[in-house]
C-alpha positions, 0 to 999 in steps of 0.5 A: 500500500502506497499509502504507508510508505509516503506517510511514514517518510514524510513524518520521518522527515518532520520529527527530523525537524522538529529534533532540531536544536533551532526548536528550543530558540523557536519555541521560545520565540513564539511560545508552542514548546508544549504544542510542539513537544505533544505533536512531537509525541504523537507522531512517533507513536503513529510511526510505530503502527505505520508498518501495520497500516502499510500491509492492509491492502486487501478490500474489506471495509477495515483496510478501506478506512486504514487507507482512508486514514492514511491519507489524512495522516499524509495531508496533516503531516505535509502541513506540518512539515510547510509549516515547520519548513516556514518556521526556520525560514523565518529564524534564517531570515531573522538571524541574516537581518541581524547580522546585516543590522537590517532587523530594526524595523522588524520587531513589530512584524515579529509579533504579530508573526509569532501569534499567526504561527502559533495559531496555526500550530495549535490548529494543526495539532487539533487537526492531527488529535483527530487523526490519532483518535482514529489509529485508536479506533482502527486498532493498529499494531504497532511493528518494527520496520525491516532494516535498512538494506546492506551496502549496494554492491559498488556499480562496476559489479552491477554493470558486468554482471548484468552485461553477462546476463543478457545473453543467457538462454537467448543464444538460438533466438538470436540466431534464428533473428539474425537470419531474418535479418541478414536474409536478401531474400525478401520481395521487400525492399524494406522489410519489417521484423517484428518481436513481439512478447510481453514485458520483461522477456528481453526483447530489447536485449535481444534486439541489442545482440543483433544490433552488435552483432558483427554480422550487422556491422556497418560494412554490411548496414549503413546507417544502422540507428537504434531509437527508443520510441515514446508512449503516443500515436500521432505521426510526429510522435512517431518521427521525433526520436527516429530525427533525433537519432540522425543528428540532423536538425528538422522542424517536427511540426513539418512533415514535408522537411521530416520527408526530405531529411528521411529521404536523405538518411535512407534512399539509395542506402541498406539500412538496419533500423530498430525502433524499441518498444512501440505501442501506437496502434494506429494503422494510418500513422504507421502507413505514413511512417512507413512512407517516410522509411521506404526508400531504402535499398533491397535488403533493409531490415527495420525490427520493431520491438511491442508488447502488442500482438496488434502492433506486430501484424500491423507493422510486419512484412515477415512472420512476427517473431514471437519471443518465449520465456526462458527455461527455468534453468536459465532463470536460475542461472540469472538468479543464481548469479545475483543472489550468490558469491560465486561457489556460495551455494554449496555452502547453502543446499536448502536455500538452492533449493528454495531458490529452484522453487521460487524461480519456477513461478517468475514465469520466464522472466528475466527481469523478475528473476534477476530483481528476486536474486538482487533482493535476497542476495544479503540475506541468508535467513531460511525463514525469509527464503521461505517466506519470499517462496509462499508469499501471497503475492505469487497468486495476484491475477495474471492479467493484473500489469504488475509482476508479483516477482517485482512487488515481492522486491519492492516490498522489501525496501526500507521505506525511504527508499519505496518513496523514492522509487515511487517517485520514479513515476513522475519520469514519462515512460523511456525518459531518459534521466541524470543520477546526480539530478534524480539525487538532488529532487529526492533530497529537495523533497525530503525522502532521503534520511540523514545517515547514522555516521556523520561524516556521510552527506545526505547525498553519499545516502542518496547515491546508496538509494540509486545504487541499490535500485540498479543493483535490483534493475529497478533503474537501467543504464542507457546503452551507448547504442541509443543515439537519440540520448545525445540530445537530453544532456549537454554535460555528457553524463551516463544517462538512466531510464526505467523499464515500463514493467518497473514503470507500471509498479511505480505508478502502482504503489505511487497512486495518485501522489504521482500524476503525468498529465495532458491538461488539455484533455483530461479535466480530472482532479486528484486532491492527493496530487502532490507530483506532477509531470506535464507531458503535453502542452499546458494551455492554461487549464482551471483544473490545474489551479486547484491541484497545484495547492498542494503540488510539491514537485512540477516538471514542464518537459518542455512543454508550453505552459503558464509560468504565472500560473505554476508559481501559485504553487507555492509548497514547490519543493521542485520546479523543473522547467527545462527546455520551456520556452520562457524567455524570463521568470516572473518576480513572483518566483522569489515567494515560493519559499520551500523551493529547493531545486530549480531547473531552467537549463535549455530555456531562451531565458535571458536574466532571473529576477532579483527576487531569486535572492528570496529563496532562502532554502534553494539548494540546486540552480541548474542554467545550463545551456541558457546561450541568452544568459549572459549575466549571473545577476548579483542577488543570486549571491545572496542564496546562503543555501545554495550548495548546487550552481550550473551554468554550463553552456551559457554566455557568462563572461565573469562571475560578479564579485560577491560569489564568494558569499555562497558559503554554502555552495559545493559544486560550481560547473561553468564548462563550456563558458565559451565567453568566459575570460576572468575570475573574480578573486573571490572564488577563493572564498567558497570555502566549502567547495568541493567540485569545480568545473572549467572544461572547455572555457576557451577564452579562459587564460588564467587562474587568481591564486586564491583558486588555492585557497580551496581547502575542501576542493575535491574535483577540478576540471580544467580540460579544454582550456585552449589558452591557458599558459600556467597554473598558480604556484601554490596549487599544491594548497588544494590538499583534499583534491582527488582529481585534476583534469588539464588535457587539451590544454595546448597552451599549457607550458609547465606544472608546479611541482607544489602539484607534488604536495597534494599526496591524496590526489587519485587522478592526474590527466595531463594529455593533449597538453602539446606545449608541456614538455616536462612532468614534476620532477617530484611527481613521485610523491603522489603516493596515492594515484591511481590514474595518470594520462599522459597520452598525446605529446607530440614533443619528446616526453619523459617520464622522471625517475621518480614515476616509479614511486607510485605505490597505488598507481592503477592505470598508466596511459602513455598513448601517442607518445611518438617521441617516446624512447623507452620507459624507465626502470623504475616502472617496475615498481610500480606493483599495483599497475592493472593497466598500460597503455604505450599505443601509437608510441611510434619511437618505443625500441624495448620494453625494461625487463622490471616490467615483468615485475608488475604481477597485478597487470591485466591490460598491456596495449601496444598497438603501433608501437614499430621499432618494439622488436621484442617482448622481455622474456619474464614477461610470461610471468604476468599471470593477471594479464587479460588483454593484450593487443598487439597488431600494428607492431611490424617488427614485434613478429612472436611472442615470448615462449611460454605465453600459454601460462596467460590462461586468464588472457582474453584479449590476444589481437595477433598470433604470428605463427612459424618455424622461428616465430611463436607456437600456435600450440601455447593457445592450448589453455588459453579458453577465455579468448573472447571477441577476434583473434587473428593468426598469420602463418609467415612461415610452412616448412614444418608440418604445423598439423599437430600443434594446431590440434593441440590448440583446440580452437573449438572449445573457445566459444568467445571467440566472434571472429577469427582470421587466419591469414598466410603471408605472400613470404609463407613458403609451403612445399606441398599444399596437403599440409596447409589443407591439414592444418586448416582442417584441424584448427576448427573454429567455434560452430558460434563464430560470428565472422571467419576470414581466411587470407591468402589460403594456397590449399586447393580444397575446404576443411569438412568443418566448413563444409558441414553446415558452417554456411548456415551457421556463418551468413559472412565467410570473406576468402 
């Protein structure tokens, strides 16, 4: 029951409050010590039973009135929580005028402000008096609420492990679609492969593993576009995303340029377009989309992934591809991996067992088994296996949208983090949404709860929240592959978005609380609404003016509306009007007096009024990408609670003077101030600064010293600063910085070897810096960084001595390094090393025998490194090596003997193969070669049969591509031998390409002749 869990945080939130230490000054002020310590009672005593409430969802008259009084409950408590909120305004301004002498006047008002206030709490407490009569009368229980969850697991796990998962139990589906897909057989020029099953099967990720197939590449498709399709069925709806995924700028509005601009991307062109979840099923506008996509060349595959039946015979020119669930072996491969330590379950028979049983009722879905492995993965109690396995749940109504597998997870959330995924619901279906701007609301609107260990912010909180939800794939990264995300952010961030079966639970335990409206078509009224998301254009509606009394969040998406009547809502804890078409803020913004996060960016805005300076509670500011702002007016430094400010992307030509007042201020991004020319000295007195971001401020050509004044600055970012000569000399001043970022800074001539004394410092990128010629001589005594760049120097780089003195450095780049010679001995110290990186280091003769020192490497990438002869012999004692990639080596011609002890390698770019080069027989142990391997054969005058045997291709099915290649210098006396030895070096029957390169036998291998074209639609002799 929705109900609960927002009641229960809300009050959360205010006993919070009222535990403040500010309340004894105030209840003193005003004279409601008693009021407040009564109400302070009650509402801990209503928190108890809220557990008890929250269960009651069934339909009898009892669990109606339970919900009934929650929502009374929820509407007292906001009260409180505005009036509270009110309260320490008040006290903030008052202790502001005093320390600016201007509170003279005031006493009079102050009066009668103490009597108004107090009238109200009095009148709130006789409202929440009533409320506590009827918990009595309802008989609730009161409960313990479960415990927090554990620590997520850290987000490089999370992203691997559901990487690996997507392709489980889909490996014959995938194949019987790409023949659909590679098939040039069609009477169709365009033909159109619809997959179509209900939500949460994969068909995305199934559309996603053609998508990347090799066999799909480019040389085969051109374009290939992958667009996700929103929720509508107007032609324009249709287009838009499909434009936006061209890169071309077009009016949506005209279909005549839609038309030519389509016309432009396809005609003439074999093309592979997939549109990801469509559910209009209007059969005219699909005709006209069809038109617009018609005039590819013979051979252009268009999948269209719906969960409607309807939709996939409306759009197909081929059978539908009807996709199934997966085996219960293979869901329990999904849940297996998610709720176990790897080998764990040995250790656990009957909670294996339970598993077994609980993942036989998630029906097939991929989805649901890998929320149920997430959510149990912490817990070891039988009885909560149990439990999970006969829950109630399992027998909701099948035609019910909401899978009981995912409300089974949902339910075990600790409340405050069910509130924030509840809120996820304000997000229109495919919206694709930023973490640190999803963080920010949630902590604007009070849903995250402070930390019990100090030294944790509310947000480190909030990121444990996000992380959680996509450890349980509540929440979903964007695949890079979606093109169209290009278009939401300017600061290049990792994009986030929900899937629509999570969406639906969302909107399900949201209720009313959480609405996307079309106010122009839909004339009903909610009187529960407090979020709300417009996803039409607004007009000026009546039915709005009464909901927004109560709206806490508003977010516009872009679309027209009326800015005066949005600013009536005066409880806005979020106002997010990015991309509307405002060209100013009215004054009546600075009367929004819980506003805590404003969002504005993408707006032809072109100043903000000084009644900003009235929004004493304001955390956030985002202006980014507002081209019109030219000025940030000096009131906006009057906003002592700002800790968030964006300017990225605007017309700003200086900060103003008093920017030194935010004191509060912790992130500062003003990248891609292309205007930018100079900085006030002031800066250096935002004391607790913590992020601060420059990149690409081109007419930025120094820094004030007092940038070093920044004693809590932990992120600087300076990239891109085109001219910018030198650093301050005091920079090593910023003793908490962990990351400094100064590529492509051409002009850049020297560091500070002070840059030496910042001894925490985790990152140091320095590449693209054409004109720095030397390092810090001292560069040693960053005993705690893990990450230098160093790539891009055209000039003769060299590296000190003391860069082996890097006790904790993981990744070293030294890539298009030409003038580079040879490494120093000392990098053998550094025994942390994971990854190294010498590409296109053109002038690099030999590599130190210490680099066999470095047990810890994973990654040694050596590509177009030409006068590199040969690799030290000790090199084979790199156990940890996962990927080496070394083509592009023209002289480097084998590799060291012994290098099959690499059995973790999964990267090997080329085998050279021969009488004096390396054998082919070392590949023996190395089964986790993964993606393309390619083998050159330079020398035949040994029968190679035996060893080729020996390397037992066949068993590495990672392995996508395979190229096997004889050089014009190969000198083979009989072509038997070449014939045998191709024989015996089958491949993988998975292999996705096979290219076989200047092959003198006269006959195939069997293995090629058996089926291999069916299973291998791209062979290139």
């Amino acid at each position: 029951m929705a109900e609960g869990v927002l009641a229960s945080s809300i009050i959360k939130e205010v006993l919070a409050k009222i535990g403040l230490a500010i309340w004894a000054e105030l209840a003193l002020l005003w004279s409601f010590r008693d009021d407040l310590k009564a109400m302070e009672r009650d509402l801990a005593t209503i928190l108890d039973v809220l557990f008890d409430a929250e269960k009651r969802d069934g339909g009898s008259d009892r669990d109606r009135a339970v919900r009934d009084w929650l929502r009374r409950l929820k509407d007292v408590a906001h009260d409180i929580d505005d009036f509270l909120d009110e309260c320490q305004t008040d006290l903030s301004v008052s202790r502001q005028q005093r320390e600016n002498n201007t509170c003279g006047i005031a006493t009079n008002l102050c009066f009668v402000r103490s009597l108004t206030m107090a009238h109200r709490l009095r009148s709130l407490r006789r409202k929440l008096d009533t409320v506590v009569a009827g918990r009595d009368r309802l008989g609730l229980i009161p409960w313990i609420y479960p415990p927090a969850l554990p620590p997520a697991p850290p987000s490089q796990e999370t992203i691997s492990m559901v990487d690996e998962s997507k392709t489980v139990g889909r490996t014959a589906d995938k194949e019987k679609l790409m023949r659909l897909v590679l098939d040039a057989a069609s009477d169709e020029d365009v033909s159109v492969i619809p997959i179509v099953g209900f939500g949460g099967l994969g068909k995305t990720t199934l559309a996603q593993l053609v998508f990347n197939d090799l066999r799909a590449s480019d040389e085969v498709f051109d374009p290939r576009i992958w667009v996700s399709m929103s929720v509508g069925s107007s032609i324009r709806t249709l287009v838009k995303p499909i434009v936006s995924a061209t890169k071309e700028k077009c009016d949506i509005d005209n279909l005549d340029a839609v038309a030519n601009l389509l016309s432009r991307t396809f005609t003439g062109k074999k093309y592979l377009l997939v549109l990801d979840d469509v559910w209009s099923e209007s059969q005219d506008e699909w005709d006209k989309l069809r038109m617009l996509l018609k005039d590819g060349k013979r051979g252009s595959k268009i999948i269209v992934t719906t969960r409607s039946k309807k939709v996939a015979m409306m759009v197909r020119t081929v059978p539908p591809f009807v996709l199934k669930g997966l085996s219960d072996d293979d869901c329990w491969e999904l849940f297996r991996c998610r709720a176990f330590e790897e080998g764990e379950e040995a250790l656990h028979p009957k909670l294996v067992n339970m598993g077994r049983e609980i993942v036989q009722k998630c029906g097939g879905v991929p989805l649901a088994a890998k929320a149920l492995g997430s959510m149990l993965r912490f817990n070891r109690s039988e009885q909560s296996w149990g439990a999970v396995k006969d829950s109630a749940i399992w027998q909701m109504q099948k035609e019910k949208t909401i899978l009981p597998s995912l409300k089974l997870s949902y339910d075990q959330m600790p409340p405050n983090l069910k509130q924030c995924f509840a809120y996820c619901s304000v997000f229109p279906k495919n919206h694709e949404f930023d973490r640190d701007k999803l963080i920010q609301q949630w902590i604007a609107l009070g849903f995250v709860e402070p930390a019990e260990h100090a030294n944790q912010s509310l947000f480190d909180t909030a990121n444990d929240y996000f992380e959680h939800l996509l450890w349980m794939s509540f929440l979903q990264e964007v695949e890079e592959l979606d093109l169209s995300k290009k278009e939401l952010e300017e600061d290049g961030n990792v994009k986030y978005k929900i899937h629509h079966l999570v969406h639906d639970l969302a909107q399900s335990v949201a209720g009313d609380e959480v609405q996307a409206r079309n106010f122009s078509q839909d004339n009903s009224h909610s009187e529960v609404c407090r979020y709300v998301s417009l996803n039409a254009d607004m007009g000026s509606p009546e039915i709005l003016r009464s909901m927004l009394r109560k709206v806490r969040a508003f977010h516009s998406w872009g679309y027209d509306l009326d800015i005066n009547l949005v600013l009536h809502a005066r409880r806005l804890r979020v106002l997010n009007l990015r991309g509307s078409p405002i060209t100013e803020m009215p004054q009546s913004v600075g009367k929004l007096k819980h506003l805590r996060y404003l969002d504005i960016s993408s707006s032809p805005i072109e100043t903000l009024p000084d009644s900003i300076s009235s929004l004493h509670n304001l955390h956030t500011l985002h202006l980014s990408n507002c081209s019109d702002l030219c000025v940030l007016p000096v009131s906006t430094c009057n906003l002592q609670n700002l800790e968030t400010l964006n300017i990225s992307a605007s017309s700003i030509r200086t900060l103003p003077d008093s920017i030194g007042h935010l004191k509060c201020l912790r992130n500062l991004n003003m990248s891609f101030c292309h205007f930018l020319e100079t900085l006030p000295n002031s800066i250096g007195g935002l004391q607790i600064l913590q992020t601060l971001n420059f990149k690409g401020c081109g007419k930025l050509d120094s820094l004030p010293d007092d940038i070093c004044n920044l004693k809590k600055l932990r992120y600087l970012t300076l990239s891109q600063c085109g001219i910018l000569q030198s650093l301050p000399t005091n920079m090593g001043k910023l003793s908490n910085l962990l990351h400094l970022n100064l590529s492509q800074c051409n002009d850049l001539k020297s560091i500070p070897e002070s840059i030496c004394l910042i001894t925490g410092l985790h990152t140091l990128n320095m590449s693209h810096c054409s004109s720095l010629s030397e390092i810090p001589v001292s560069i040693g005594g960053l005993k705690e960084l893990q990450f230098l760049i160093l790539s891009h120097h055209s000039s003769s780089l060299s590296l000190p001595i003391s860069t082996g003195h890097l006790p904790n450095l993981q990744t070293l780049d030294l890539s298009w390094n030409i003038g580079l010679e040879e490494l120093p001995v000392s990098i053998g110290n550094l025994r942390n090393l994971k990854i190294l990186v010498l590409f296109q280091c053109w002038s690099l003769c030999r590599l130190p025998d210490s680099i066999s020192n470095l047990l810890m490497l994973e990654s040694l990438n050596l590509v177009g490194c030409e006068q590199l002869t040969k690799l030290p012999d000790g090199i084979i004692s790199l156990r940890n090596l996962k990927h080496l990639r070394n083509d592009q080596c023209q002289t480097l011609d084998r590799l060291p003997h012994g290098f099959g002890q690499w059995t973790k390698l999964e990267t090997l770019s080329l085998l050279i193969i021969g009488d004096i080069h390396s054998n082919i027989a070392e590949l023996e142990n190395l089964n986790v070669l993964t993606g393309e391997l390619r083998i050159e054969c330079r020398s035949h005058k040994k029968d190679l049969a035996t060893d080729a045997k020996r390397a037992n291709l066949r068993i590495k099915r990672k392995l996508s591509s395979l190229t096997l290649s004889w050089t014009g210098s190969c000198f083979c006396e009989d072509a038997t031998s070449v014939e045998t030895f191709l024989e015996v070096l089958e491949p993988p029957e998975n292999l996705e390409v096979l290219e076989i390169d200047g092959y003198r036998g006269t006959k195939f291998p069997s293995w090629m002749m058996e089926g291999m074209e069916l299973l291998l639609p791209i062979l290139y002799p």
